[in-house]
MIMAR-295685 format. One record per residue (C-alpha): residue in one letter; x, y, z. Coordinates in pm, 1 decimal. Example, Ala and Ser with C-alpha at 12.3 -4.5 7.8 and 13.67 -1.06 7.14 Angstrom:
# MIMAR-295685
<site r="A" x="1230.0" y="-450.0" z="780.0"/>
<site r="S" x="1367.0" y="-106.0" z="714.0"/>
This chain:
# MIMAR-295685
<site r="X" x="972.3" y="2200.0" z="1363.7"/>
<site r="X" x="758.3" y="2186.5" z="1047.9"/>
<site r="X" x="483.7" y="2459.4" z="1006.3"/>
<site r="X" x="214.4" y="2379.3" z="746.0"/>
<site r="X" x="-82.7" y="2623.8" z="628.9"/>
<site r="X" x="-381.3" y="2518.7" z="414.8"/>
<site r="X" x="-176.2" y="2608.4" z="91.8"/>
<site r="X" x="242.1" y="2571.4" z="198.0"/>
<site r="X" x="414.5" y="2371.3" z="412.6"/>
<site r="X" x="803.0" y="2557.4" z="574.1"/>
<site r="X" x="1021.2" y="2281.0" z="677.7"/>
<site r="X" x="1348.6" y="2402.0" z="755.0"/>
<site r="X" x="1446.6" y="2680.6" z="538.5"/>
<site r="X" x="1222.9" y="2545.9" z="260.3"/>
<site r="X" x="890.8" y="2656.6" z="157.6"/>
<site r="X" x="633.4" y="2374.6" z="-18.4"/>
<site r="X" x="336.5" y="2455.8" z="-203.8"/>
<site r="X" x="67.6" y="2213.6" z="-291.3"/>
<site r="X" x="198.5" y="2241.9" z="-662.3"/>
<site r="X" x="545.1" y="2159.8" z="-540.3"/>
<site r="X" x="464.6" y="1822.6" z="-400.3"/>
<site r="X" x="168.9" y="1730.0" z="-617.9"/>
<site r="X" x="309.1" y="1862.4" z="-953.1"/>
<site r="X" x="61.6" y="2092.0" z="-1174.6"/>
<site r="X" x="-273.1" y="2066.1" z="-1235.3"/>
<site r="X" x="-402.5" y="1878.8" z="-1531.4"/>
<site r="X" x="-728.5" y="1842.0" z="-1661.6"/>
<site r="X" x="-1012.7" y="1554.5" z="-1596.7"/>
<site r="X" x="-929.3" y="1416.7" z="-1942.7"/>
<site r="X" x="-588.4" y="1421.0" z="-1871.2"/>
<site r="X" x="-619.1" y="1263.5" z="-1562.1"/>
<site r="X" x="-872.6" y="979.9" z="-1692.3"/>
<site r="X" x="-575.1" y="929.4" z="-1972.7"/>
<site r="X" x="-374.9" y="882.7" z="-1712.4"/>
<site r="X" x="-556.4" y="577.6" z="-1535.9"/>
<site r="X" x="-633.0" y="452.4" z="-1803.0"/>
<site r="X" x="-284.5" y="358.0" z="-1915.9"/>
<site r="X" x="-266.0" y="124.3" z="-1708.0"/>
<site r="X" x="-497.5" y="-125.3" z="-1695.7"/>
<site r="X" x="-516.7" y="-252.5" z="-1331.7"/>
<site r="X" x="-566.2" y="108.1" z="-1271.3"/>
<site r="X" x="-874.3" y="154.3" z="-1433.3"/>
<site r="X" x="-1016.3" y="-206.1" z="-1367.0"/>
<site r="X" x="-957.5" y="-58.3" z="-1001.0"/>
<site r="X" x="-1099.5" y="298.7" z="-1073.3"/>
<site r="X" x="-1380.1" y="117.3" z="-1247.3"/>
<site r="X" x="-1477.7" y="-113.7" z="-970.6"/>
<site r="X" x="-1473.8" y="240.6" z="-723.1"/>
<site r="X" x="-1818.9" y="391.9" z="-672.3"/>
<site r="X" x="-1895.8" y="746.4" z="-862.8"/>
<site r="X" x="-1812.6" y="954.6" z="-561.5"/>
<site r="X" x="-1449.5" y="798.6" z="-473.8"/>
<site r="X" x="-1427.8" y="790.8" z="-844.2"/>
<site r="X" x="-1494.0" y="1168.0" z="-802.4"/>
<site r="X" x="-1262.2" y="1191.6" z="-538.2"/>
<site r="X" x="-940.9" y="1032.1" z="-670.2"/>
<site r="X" x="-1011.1" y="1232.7" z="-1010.7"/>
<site r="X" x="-985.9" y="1561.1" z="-779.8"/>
<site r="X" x="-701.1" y="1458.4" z="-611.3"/>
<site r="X" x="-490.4" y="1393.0" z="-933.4"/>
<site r="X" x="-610.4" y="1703.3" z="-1092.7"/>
<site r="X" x="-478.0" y="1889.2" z="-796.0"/>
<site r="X" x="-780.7" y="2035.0" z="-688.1"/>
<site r="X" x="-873.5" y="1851.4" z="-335.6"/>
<site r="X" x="-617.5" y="1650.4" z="-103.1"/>
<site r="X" x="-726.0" y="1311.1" z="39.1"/>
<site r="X" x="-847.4" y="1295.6" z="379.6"/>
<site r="X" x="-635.2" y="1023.3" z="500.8"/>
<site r="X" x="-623.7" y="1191.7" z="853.5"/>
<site r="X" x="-1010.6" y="1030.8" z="868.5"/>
<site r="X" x="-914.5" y="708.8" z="816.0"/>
<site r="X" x="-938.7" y="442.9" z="1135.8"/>
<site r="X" x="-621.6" y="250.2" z="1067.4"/>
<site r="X" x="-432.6" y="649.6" z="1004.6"/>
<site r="X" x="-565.1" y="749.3" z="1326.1"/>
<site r="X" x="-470.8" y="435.7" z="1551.6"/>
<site r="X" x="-155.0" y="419.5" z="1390.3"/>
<site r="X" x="-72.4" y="816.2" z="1409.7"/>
<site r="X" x="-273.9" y="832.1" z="1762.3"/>
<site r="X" x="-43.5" y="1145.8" z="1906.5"/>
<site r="X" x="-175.9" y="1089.0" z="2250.3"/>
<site r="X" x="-26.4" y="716.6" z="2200.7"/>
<site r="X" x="277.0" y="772.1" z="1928.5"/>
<site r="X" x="326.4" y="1112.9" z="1936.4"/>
<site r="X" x="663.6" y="1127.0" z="1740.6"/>
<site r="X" x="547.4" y="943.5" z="1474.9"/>
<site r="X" x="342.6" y="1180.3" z="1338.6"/>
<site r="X" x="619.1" y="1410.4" z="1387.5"/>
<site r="X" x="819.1" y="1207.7" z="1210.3"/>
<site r="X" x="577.4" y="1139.7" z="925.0"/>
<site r="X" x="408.4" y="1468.5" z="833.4"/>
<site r="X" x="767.7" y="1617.7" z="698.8"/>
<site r="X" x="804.2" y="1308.8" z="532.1"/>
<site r="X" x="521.2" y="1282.2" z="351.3"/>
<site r="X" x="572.2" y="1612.3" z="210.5"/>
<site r="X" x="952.9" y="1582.5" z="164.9"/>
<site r="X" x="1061.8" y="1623.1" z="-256.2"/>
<site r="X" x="1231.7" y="1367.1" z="-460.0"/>
């Protein structure tokens, strides 16, 4: 069984930090170069309003996670009163390194 804390996640006999999955922390400008090298990116990022704007620029600089536990179609789909084992199966996998 996986055990995850806000900063680490032990699966196994291997410990995960946020850094370990997400990579290090880079800067706004950094990050902004980075959607902007592609261009459906930032014609994407563009068309977001400020504060998801805000919110996918924290996630890349590593400083906030998405909250994709609040999302309907996450939560019908992970229900763990309805499909318990797949969000047993999927939490390990989501934070499993490539």
């Amino acid at each position: 069984m996986d055990k995850r804390t806000s900063n680490t996640l032990v699966t196994g006999n291997s410990t995960y930090s946020f850094r370990d999955i997400m990579g290090p922390p880079v800067s706004v400008e950094t990050a902004l170069d980075m959607i902007k090298s592609d261009a459906n990116a930032y014609r994407t990022f563009s068309d977001f309003e400020p504060d998801h704007q805000k919110r996918i620029l924290s996630f890349i600089c590593g400083s906030q996670g998405l909250p994709i536990s609040y999302d309907v179609f996450f939560q019908h789909i992970f229900n763990p009163y309805l499909h318990k084992e797949r969000l047993e199966k999927f939490w390990p996998l989501s934070f499993r390194k490539t």
